[in-house]
Structure formats: C-alpha cells, structure tokens
Backbone as a ProteinNet text record, in pm:
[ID]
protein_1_A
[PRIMARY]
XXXXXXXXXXXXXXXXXXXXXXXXXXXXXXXXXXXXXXXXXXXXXXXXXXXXXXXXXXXXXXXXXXXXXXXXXXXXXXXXX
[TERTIARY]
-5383.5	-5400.7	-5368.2	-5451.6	-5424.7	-5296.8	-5233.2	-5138.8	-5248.2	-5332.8	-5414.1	-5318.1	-5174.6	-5032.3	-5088	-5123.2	-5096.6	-5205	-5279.3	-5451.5	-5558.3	-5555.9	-5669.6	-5793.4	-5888.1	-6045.1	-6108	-6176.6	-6262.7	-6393.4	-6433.8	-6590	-6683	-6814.9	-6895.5	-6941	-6896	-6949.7	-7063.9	-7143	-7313.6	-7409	-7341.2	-7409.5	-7426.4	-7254.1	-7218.2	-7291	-7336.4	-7408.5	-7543.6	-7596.4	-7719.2	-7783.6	-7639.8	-7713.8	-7639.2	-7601.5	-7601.4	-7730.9	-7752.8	-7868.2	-7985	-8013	-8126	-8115.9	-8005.1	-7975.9	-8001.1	-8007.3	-8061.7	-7964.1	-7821.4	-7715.3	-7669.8	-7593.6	-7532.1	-7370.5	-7271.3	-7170.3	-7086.1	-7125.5	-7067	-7069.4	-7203.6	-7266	-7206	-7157.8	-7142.3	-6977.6	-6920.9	-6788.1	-6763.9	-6797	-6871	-6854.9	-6950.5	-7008.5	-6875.1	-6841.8	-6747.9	-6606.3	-6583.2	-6478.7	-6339.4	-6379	-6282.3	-6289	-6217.5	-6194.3	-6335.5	-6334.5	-6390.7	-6306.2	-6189.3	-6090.6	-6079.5	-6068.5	-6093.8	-6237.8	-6315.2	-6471.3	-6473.4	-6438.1	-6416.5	-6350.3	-6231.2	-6114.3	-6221.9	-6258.4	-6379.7	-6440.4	-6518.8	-6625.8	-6591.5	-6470.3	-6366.1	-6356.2	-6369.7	-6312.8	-6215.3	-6134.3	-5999.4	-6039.6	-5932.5	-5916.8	-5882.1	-5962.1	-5943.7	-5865.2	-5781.5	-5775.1	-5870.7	-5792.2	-5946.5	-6000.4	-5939.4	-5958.7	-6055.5	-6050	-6159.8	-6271.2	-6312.7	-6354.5	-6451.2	-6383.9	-6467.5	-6564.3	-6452.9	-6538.6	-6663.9	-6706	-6803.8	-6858	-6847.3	-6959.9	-7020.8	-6919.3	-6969.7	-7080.8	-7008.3	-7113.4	-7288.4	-7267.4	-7381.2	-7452.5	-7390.3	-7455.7	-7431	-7393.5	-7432.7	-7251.1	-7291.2	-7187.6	-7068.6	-6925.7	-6875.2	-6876.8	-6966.4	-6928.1	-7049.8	-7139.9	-7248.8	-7152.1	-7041.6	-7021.4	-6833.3	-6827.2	-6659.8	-6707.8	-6619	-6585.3	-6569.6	-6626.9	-6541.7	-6561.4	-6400.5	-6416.3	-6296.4	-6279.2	-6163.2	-6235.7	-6350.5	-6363.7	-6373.8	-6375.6	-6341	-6202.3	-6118	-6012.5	-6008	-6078.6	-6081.3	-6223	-6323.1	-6404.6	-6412.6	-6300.7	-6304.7	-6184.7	-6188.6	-6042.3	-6101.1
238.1	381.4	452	551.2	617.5	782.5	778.4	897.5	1026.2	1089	1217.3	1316.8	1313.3	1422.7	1562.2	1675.6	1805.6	1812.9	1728.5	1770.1	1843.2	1947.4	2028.9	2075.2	2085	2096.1	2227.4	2279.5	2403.3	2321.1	2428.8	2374.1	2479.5	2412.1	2506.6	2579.7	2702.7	2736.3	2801.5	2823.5	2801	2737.3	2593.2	2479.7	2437.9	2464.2	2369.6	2461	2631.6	2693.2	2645.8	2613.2	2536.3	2447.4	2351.4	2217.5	2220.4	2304.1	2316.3	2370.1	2483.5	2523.6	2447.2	2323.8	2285.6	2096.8	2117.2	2018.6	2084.6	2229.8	2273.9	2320.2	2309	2295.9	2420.5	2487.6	2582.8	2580.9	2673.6	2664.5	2562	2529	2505.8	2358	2346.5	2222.1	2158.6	2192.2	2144.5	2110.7	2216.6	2157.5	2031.1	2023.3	1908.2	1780.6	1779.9	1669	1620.3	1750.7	1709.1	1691.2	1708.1	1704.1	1752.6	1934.5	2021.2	2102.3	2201.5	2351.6	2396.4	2543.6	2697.1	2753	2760.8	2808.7	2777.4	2626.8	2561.7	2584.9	2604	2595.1	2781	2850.5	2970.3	2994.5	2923.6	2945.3	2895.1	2787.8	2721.2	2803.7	2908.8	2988.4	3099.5	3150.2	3268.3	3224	3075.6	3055.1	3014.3	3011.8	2907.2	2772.3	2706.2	2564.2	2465.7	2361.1	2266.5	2123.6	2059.7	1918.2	1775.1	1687.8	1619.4	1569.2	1529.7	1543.4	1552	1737.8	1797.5	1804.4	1783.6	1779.1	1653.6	1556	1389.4	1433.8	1485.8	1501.4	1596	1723.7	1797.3	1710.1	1630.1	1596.2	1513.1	1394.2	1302.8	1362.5	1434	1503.8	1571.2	1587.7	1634.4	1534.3	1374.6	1289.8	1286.5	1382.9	1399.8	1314.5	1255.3	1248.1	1335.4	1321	1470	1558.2	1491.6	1598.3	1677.3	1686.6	1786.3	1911.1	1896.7	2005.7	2060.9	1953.1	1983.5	2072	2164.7	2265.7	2177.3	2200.2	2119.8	1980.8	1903.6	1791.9	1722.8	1795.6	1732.5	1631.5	1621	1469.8	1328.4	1393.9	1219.4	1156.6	1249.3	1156.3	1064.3	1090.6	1005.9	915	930.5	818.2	659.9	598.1	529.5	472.2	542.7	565.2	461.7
-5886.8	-5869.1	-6000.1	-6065.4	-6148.9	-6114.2	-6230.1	-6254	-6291	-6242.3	-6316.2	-6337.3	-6319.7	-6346.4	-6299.5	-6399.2	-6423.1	-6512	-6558.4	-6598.8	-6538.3	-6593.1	-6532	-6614.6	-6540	-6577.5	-6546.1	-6704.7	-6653.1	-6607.5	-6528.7	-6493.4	-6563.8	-6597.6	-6621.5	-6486.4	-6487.9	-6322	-6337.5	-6425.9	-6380.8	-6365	-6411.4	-6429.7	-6295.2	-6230.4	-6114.6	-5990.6	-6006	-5905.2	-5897.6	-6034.3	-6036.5	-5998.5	-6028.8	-5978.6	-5801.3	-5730.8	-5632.9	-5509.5	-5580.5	-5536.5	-5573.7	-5659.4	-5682.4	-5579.6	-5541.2	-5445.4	-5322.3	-5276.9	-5193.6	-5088.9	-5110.9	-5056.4	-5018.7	-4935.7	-4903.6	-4987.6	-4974.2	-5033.9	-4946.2	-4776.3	-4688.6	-4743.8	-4698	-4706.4	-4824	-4936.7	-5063.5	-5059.7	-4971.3	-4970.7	-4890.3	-4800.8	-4695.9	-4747.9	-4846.8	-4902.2	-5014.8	-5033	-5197.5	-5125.5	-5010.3	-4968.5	-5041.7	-5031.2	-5087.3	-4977.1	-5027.7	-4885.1	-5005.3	-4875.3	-4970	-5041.7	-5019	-5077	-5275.1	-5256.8	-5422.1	-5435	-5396.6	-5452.2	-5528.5	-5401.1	-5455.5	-5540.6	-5574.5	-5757.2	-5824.2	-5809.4	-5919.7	-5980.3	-5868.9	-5925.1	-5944.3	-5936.9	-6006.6	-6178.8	-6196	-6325.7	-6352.6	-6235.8	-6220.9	-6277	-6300.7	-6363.3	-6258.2	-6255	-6125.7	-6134.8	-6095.5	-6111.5	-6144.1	-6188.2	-6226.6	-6147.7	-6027.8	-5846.2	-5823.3	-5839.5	-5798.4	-5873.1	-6017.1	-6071.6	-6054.8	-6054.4	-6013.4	-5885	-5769.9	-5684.3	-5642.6	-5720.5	-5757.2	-5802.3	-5940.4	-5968.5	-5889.3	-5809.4	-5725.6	-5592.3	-5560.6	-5465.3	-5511.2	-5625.3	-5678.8	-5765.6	-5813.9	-5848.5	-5952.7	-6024.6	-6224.5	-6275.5	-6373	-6481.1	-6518.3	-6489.5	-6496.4	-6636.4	-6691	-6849.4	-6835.9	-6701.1	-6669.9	-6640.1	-6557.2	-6523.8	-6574.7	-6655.8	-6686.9	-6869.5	-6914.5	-6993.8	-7150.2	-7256	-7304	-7354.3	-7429.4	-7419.1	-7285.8	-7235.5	-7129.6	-7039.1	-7004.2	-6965.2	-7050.4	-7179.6	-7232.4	-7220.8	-7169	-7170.9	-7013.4	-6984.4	-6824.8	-6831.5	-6941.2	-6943	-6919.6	-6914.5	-6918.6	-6816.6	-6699.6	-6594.5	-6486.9
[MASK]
+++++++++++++++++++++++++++++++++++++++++++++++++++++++++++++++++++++++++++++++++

C-alpha cells in the first residue's frame, strides 16, 4: 500500500468539465462512476485542490492518463506509483 500523506492536486477544471461532458455523463453520473461525493466534485470545480485519491480516481473514471487532467507537474511524482 502506498503512503499518498498530504499531497494535493490542482485539476485542470475545464479540461475535467470537458472530458466529462464528451463522455456524455451527468455530474451525478460522474460521481458514480468515480466514486466521490458531489460535495468533492463541487470543491474540484470551485478550484479547490484535491488529493491524489481523488485525482487517480477522476481520471480513472474518465479513462485518460492523470496528467490530462492534473495542474502542472504534480503528477510526475506518482508516475511511477
């Protein structure tokens, strides 16, 4: 099991509305799948900063690589996790 501590991730949050809606998904539906609340999806898209948690799991739900939708270079340090 990995330690992810107190690392946190911006998201690009237009990328991540994008490739939501082009998956065809509702906001519901997307939490669903990514297995988060609305609550974190909504900080997300406030611009809040997310865990890398949550971060893995957006992208997982949406398929893409997480450096589609993480800020930055903060996903290379978990490339290889």
């Amino acid at each position: 099991m990995y330690d992810y501590g107190g690392d946190i991730m911006k998201i690009k949050v237009f990328r991540l509305k994008c490739l939501i809606a082009d998956k065809g998904l509702s906001t519901v539906e997307f939490t669903e799948r990514a297995g988060i609340s609305r609550n974190t999806l909504s900080s997300v898209f406030n611009g809040k900063s997310c865990s890398f948690s949550t971060a893995a799991k957006l992208a997982k739900a949406l398929n893409v690589p997480l450096e589609e939708i993480v800020k930055g270079e903060d996903w290379k340090k978990w490339w290889n996790f």
